[in-house]
C-alpha atoms as an extended CHARMM CRD file, in Angstrom:
* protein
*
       186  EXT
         1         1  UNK       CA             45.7660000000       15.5530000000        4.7390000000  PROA      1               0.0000000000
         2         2  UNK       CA             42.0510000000       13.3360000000        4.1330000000  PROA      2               0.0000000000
         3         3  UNK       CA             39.7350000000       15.1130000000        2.1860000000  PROA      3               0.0000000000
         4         4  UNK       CA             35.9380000000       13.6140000000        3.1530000000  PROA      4               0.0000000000
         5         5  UNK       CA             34.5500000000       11.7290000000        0.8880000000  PROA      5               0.0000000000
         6         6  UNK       CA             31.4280000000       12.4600000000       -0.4460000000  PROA      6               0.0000000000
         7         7  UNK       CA             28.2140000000       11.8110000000        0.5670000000  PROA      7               0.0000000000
         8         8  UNK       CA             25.8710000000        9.6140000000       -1.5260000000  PROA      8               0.0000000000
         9         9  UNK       CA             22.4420000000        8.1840000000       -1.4620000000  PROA      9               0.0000000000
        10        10  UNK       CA             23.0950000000        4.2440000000       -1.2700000000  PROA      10              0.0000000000
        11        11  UNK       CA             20.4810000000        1.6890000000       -2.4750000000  PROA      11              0.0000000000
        12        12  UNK       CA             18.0940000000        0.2490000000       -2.6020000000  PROA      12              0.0000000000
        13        13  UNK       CA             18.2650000000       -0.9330000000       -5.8120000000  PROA      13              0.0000000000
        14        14  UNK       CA             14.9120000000       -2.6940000000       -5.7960000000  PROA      14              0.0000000000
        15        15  UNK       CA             15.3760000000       -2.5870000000       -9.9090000000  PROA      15              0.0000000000
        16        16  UNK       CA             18.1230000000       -4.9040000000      -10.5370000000  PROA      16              0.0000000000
        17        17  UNK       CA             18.4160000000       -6.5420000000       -7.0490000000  PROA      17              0.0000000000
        18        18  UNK       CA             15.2310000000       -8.4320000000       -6.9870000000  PROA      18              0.0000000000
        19        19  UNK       CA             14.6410000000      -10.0520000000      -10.1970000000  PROA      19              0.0000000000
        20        20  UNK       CA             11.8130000000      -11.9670000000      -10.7120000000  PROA      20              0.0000000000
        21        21  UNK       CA             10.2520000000      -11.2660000000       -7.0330000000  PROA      21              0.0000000000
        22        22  UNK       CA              7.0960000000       -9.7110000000       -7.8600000000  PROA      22              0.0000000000
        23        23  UNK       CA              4.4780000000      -11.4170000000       -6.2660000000  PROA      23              0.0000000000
        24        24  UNK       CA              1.8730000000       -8.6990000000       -7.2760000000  PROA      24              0.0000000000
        25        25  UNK       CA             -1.0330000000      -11.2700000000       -7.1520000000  PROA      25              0.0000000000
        26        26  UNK       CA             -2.8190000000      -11.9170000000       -3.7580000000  PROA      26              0.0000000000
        27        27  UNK       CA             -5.1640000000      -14.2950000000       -5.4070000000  PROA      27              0.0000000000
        28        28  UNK       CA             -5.2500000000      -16.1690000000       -8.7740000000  PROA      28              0.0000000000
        29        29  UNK       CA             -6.5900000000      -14.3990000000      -11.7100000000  PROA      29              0.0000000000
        30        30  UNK       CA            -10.5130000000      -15.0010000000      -12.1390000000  PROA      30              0.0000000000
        31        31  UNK       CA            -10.7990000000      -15.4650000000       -8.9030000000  PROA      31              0.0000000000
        32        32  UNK       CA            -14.2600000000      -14.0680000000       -7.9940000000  PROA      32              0.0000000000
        33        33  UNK       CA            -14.4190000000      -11.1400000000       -6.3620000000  PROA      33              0.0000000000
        34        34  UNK       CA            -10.7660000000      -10.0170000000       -7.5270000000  PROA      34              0.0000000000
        35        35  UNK       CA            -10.0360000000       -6.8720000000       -7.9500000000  PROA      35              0.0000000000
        36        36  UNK       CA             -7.0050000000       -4.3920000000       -9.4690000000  PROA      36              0.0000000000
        37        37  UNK       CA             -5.3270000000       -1.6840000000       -7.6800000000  PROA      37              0.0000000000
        38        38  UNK       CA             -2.9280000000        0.3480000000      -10.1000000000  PROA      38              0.0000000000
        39        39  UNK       CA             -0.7820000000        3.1870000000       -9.0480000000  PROA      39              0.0000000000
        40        40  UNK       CA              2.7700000000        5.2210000000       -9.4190000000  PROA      40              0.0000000000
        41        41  UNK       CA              5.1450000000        6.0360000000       -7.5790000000  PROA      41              0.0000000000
        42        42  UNK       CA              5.6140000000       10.0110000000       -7.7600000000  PROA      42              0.0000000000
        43        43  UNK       CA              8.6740000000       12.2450000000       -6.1880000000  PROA      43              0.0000000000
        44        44  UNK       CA              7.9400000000       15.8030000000       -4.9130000000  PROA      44              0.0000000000
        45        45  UNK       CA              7.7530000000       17.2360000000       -8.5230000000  PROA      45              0.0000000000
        46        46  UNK       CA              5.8260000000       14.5950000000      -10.2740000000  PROA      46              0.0000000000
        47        47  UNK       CA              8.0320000000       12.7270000000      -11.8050000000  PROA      47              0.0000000000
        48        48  UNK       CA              7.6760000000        8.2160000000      -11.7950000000  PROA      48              0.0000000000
        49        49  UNK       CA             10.0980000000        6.9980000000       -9.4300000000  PROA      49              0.0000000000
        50        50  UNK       CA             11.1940000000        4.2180000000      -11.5180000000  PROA      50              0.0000000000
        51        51  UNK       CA             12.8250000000        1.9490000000       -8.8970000000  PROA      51              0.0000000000
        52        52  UNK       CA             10.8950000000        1.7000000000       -5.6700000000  PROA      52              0.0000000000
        53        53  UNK       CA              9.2360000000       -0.8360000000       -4.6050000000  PROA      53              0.0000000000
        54        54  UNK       CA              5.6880000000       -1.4760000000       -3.5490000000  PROA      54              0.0000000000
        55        55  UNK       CA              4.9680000000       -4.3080000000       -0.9230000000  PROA      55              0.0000000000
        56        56  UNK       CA              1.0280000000       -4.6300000000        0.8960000000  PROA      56              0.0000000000
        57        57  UNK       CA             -0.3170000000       -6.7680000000        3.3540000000  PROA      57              0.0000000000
        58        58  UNK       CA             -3.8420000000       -6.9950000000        4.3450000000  PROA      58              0.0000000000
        59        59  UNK       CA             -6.8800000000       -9.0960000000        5.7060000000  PROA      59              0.0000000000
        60        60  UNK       CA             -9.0020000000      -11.2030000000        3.5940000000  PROA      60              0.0000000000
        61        61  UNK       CA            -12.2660000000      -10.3220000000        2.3680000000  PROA      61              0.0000000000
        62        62  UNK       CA            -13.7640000000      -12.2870000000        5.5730000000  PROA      62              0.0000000000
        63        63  UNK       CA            -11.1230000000       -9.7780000000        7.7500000000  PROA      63              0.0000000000
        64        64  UNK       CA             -9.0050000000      -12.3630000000        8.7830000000  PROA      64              0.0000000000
        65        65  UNK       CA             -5.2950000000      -12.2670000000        8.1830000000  PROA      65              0.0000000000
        66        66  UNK       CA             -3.1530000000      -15.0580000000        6.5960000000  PROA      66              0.0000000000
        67        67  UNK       CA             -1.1050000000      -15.3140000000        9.3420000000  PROA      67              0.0000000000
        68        68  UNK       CA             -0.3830000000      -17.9730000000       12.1230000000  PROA      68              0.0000000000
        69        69  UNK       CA             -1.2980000000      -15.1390000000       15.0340000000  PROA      69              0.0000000000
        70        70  UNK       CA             -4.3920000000      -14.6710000000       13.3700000000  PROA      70              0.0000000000
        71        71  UNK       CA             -6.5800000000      -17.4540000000       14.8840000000  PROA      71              0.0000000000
        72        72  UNK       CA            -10.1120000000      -15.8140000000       15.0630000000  PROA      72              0.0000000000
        73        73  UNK       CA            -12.5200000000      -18.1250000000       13.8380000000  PROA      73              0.0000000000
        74        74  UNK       CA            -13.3320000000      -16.3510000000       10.3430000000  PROA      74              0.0000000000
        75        75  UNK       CA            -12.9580000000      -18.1720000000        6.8930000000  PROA      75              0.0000000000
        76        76  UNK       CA             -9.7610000000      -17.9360000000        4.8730000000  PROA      76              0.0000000000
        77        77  UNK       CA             -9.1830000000      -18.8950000000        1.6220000000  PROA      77              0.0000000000
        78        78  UNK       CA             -6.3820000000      -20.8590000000        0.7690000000  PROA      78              0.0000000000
        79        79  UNK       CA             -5.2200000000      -18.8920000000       -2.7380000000  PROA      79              0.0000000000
        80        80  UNK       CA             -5.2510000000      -15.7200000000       -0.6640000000  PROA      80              0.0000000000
        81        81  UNK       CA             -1.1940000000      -15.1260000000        0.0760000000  PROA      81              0.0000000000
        82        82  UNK       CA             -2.2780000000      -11.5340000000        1.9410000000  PROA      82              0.0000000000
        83        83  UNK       CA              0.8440000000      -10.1450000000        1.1300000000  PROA      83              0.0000000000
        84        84  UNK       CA              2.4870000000       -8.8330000000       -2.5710000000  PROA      84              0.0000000000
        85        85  UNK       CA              5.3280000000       -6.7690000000       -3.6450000000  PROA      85              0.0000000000
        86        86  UNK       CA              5.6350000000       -5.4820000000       -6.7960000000  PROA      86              0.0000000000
        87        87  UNK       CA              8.4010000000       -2.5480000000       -8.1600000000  PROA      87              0.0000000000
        88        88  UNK       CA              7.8590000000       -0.1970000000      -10.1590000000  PROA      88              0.0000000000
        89        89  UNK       CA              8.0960000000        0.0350000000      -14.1570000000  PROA      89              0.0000000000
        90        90  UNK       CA             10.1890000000        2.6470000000      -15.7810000000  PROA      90              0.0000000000
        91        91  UNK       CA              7.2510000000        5.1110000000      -15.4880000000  PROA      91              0.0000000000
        92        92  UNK       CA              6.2700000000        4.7750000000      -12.0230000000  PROA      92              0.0000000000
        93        93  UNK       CA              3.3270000000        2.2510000000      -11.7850000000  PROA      93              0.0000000000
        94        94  UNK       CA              2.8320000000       -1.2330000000       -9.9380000000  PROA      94              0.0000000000
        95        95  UNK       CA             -0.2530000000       -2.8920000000       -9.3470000000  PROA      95              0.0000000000
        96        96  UNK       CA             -1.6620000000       -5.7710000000       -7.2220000000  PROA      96              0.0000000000
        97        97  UNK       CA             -4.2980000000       -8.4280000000       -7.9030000000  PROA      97              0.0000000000
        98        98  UNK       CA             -6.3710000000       -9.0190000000       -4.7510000000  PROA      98              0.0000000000
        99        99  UNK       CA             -9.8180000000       -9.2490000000       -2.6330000000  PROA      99              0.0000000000
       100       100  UNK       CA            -11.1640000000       -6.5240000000       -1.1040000000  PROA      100             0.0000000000
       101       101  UNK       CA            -10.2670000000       -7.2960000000        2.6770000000  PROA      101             0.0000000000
       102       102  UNK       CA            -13.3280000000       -6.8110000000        5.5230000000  PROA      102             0.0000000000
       103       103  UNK       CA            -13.1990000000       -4.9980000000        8.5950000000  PROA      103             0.0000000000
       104       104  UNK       CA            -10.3290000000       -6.1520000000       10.9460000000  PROA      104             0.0000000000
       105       105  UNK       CA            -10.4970000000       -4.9420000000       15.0580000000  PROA      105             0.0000000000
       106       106  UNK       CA             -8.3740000000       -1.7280000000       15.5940000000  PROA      106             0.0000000000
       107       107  UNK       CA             -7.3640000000        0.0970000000       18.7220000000  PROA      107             0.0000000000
       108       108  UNK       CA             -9.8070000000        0.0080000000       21.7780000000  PROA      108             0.0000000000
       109       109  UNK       CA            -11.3230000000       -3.0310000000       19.5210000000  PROA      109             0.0000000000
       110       110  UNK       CA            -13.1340000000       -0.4600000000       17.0070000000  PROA      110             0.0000000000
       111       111  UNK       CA            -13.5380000000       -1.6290000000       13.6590000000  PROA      111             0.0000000000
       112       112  UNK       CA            -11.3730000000       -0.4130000000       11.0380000000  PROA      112             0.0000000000
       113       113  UNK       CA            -12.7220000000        0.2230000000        7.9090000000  PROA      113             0.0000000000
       114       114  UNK       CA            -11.5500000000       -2.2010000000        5.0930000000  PROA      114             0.0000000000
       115       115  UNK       CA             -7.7090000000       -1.4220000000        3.6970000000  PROA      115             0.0000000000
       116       116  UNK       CA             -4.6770000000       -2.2490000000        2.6140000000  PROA      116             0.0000000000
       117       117  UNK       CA             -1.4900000000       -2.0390000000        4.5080000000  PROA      117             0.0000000000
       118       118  UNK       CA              1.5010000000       -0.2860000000        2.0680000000  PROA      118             0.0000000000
       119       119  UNK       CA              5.1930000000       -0.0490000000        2.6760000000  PROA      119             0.0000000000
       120       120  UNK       CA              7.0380000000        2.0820000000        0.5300000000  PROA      120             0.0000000000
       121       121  UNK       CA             10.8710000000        1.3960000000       -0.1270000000  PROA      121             0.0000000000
       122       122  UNK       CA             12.6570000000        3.5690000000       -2.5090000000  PROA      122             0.0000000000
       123       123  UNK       CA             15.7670000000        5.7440000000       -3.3890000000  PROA      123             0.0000000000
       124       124  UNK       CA             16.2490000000        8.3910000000       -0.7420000000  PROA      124             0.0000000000
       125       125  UNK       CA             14.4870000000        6.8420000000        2.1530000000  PROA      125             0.0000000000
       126       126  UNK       CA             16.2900000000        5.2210000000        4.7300000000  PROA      126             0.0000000000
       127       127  UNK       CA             12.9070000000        3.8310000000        6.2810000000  PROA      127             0.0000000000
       128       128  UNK       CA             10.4520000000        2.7100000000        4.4950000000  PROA      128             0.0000000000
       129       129  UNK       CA              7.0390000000        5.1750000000        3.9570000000  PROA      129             0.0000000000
       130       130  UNK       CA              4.1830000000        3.3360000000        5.8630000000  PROA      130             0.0000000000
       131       131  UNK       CA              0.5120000000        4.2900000000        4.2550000000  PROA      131             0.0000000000
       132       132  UNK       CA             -2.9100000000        2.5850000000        3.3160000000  PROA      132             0.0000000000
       133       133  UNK       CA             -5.1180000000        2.4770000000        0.9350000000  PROA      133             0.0000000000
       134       134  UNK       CA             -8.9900000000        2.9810000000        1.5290000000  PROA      134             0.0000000000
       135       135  UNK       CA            -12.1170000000        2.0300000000       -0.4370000000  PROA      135             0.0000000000
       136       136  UNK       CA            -13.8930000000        4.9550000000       -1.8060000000  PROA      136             0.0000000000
       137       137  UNK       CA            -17.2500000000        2.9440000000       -1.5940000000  PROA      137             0.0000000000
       138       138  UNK       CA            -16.9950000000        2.3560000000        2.1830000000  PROA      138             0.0000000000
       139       139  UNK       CA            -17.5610000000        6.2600000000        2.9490000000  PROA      139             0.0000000000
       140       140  UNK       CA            -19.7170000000        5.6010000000        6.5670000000  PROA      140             0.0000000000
       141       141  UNK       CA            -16.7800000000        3.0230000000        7.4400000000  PROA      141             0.0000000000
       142       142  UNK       CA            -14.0710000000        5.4320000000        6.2910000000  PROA      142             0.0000000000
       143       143  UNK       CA            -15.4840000000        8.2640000000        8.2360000000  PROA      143             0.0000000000
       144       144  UNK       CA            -15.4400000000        5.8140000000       11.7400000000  PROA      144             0.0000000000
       145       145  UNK       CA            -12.2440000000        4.4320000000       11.2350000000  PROA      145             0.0000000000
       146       146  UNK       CA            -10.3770000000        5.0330000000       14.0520000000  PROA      146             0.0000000000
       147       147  UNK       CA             -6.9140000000        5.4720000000       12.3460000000  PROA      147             0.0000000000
       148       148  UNK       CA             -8.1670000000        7.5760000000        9.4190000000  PROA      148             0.0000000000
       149       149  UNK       CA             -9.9390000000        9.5750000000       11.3490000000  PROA      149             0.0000000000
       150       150  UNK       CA             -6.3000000000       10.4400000000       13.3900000000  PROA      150             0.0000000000
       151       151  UNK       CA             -5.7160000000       12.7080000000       10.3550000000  PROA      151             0.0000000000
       152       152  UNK       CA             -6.7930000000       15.7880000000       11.7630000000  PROA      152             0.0000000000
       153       153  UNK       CA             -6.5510000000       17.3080000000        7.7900000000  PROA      153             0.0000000000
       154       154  UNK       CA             -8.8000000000       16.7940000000        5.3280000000  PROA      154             0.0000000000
       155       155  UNK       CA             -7.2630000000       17.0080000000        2.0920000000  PROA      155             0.0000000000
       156       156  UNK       CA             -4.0620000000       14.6740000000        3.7430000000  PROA      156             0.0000000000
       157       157  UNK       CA             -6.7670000000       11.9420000000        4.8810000000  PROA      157             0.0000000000
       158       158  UNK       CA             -8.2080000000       12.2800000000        1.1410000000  PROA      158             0.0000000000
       159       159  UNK       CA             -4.8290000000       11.3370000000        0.1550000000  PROA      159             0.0000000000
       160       160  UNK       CA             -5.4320000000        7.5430000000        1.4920000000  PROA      160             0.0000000000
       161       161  UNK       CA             -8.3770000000        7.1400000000       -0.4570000000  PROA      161             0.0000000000
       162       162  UNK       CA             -8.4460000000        5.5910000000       -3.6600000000  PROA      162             0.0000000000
       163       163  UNK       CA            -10.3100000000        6.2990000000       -6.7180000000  PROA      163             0.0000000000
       164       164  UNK       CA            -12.6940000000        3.8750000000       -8.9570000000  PROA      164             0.0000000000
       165       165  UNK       CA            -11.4660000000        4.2030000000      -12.5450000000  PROA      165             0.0000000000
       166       166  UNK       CA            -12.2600000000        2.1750000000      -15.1190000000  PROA      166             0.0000000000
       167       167  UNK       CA            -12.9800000000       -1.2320000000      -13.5010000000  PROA      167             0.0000000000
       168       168  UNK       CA             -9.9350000000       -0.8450000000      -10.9730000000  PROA      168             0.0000000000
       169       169  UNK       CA             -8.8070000000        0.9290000000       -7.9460000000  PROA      169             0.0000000000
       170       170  UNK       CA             -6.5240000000        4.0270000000       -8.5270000000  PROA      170             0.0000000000
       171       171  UNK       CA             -3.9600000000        4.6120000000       -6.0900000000  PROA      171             0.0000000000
       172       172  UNK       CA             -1.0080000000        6.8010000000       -6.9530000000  PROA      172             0.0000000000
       173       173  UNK       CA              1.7850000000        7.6100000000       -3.9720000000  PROA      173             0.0000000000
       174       174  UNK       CA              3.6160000000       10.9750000000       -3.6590000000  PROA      174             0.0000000000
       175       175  UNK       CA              6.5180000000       10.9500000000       -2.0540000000  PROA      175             0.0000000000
       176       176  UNK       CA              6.5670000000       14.5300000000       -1.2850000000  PROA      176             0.0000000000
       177       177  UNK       CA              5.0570000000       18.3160000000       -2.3390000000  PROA      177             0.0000000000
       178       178  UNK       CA              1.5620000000       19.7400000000       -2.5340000000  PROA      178             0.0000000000
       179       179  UNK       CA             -0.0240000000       16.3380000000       -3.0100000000  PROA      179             0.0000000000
       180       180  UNK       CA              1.7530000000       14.1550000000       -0.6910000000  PROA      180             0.0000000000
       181       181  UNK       CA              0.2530000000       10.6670000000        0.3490000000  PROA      181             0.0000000000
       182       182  UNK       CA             -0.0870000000       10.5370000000        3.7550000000  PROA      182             0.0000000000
       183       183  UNK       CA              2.1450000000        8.6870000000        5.8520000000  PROA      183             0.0000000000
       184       184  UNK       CA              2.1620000000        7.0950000000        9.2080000000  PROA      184             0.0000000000
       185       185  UNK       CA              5.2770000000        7.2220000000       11.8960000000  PROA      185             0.0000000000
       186       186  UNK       CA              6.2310000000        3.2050000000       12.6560000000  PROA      186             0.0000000000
């Protein structure tokens, strides 16, 4: 007689897997116009997740991407990578050094408001958690962007917004409970 074996969460082990493969800065430091988003990583209770990993991609301040499909005529600056990663420290937190991107074309060719594409990978999730992050300061384009607005409920769209704090961008992800980040189906 087999007895089953047990199941188990496996991976990803973002904290001793990737060493070294951080990449957390978009654009060199003193770069004008830089800017700081900070953040955790919190599980349905509120506790850091201390070994997920953080990765963003988005357009450059001028809303062009740094990426070969991208060929609209729109300036791009050469020290902007457009994409980071970064995992998270033993309480939670990553942050990025970037540019605040502009408006990029959306669905029916409707501007989107300027933000920051975020995949989540961590423990427990066998796909990653796709979100963004939205610039409190850009509250007429936030209200006409086409995918924010999708969010038929408030308080869950409110979720994608981050908060100024201190000289940098605030923007904490909860994986679950009352104040879950919300997340979009890829």
């Amino acid at each position: 007689m087999y007895l089953p074996t047990p199941s188990q969460t496996i991976g990803p082990f973002f904290g001793f897997a990737l060493p070294g493969l951080q990449g957390n800065e978009l654009v060199p430091p003193g770069t004008d116009g830089a800017l700081r988003i900070e953040g955790r990583v919190l599980d349905g209770e509120g506790n850091p997740v201390v070994d997920a990993m953080i990765e963003i991609w988005q357009a450059h301040r001028s809303g062009r991407y740094a990426h070969p499909e991208d060929r609209r005529d729109l300036p791009l600056d050469e020290d902007f990578t457009g994409f980071g990663r970064c995992g998270t420290d033993g309480a939670g937190r990553f942050w990025f050094l970037t540019v605040k991107p502009g408006r990029v074309p959306g669905p029916a060719g409707a501007l989107q408001a300027p933000h920051v594409n975020v995949s989540v990978f961590a423990r427990g999730l066998l796909q990653r958690a796709v979100t963004r992050i939205y610039f409190p300061d850009e509250v007429e384009a936030n209200e006409s962007d086409p995918v924010l607005r999708s969010i038929a409920d408030p308080i869950a769209r409110s979720t994608l917004v981050a908060r100024a704090e201190n000289g940098l961008l605030r923007f904490d992800i909860h994986l679950q409970g009352e104040r879950e980040t919300a997340f979009f189906d890829i």
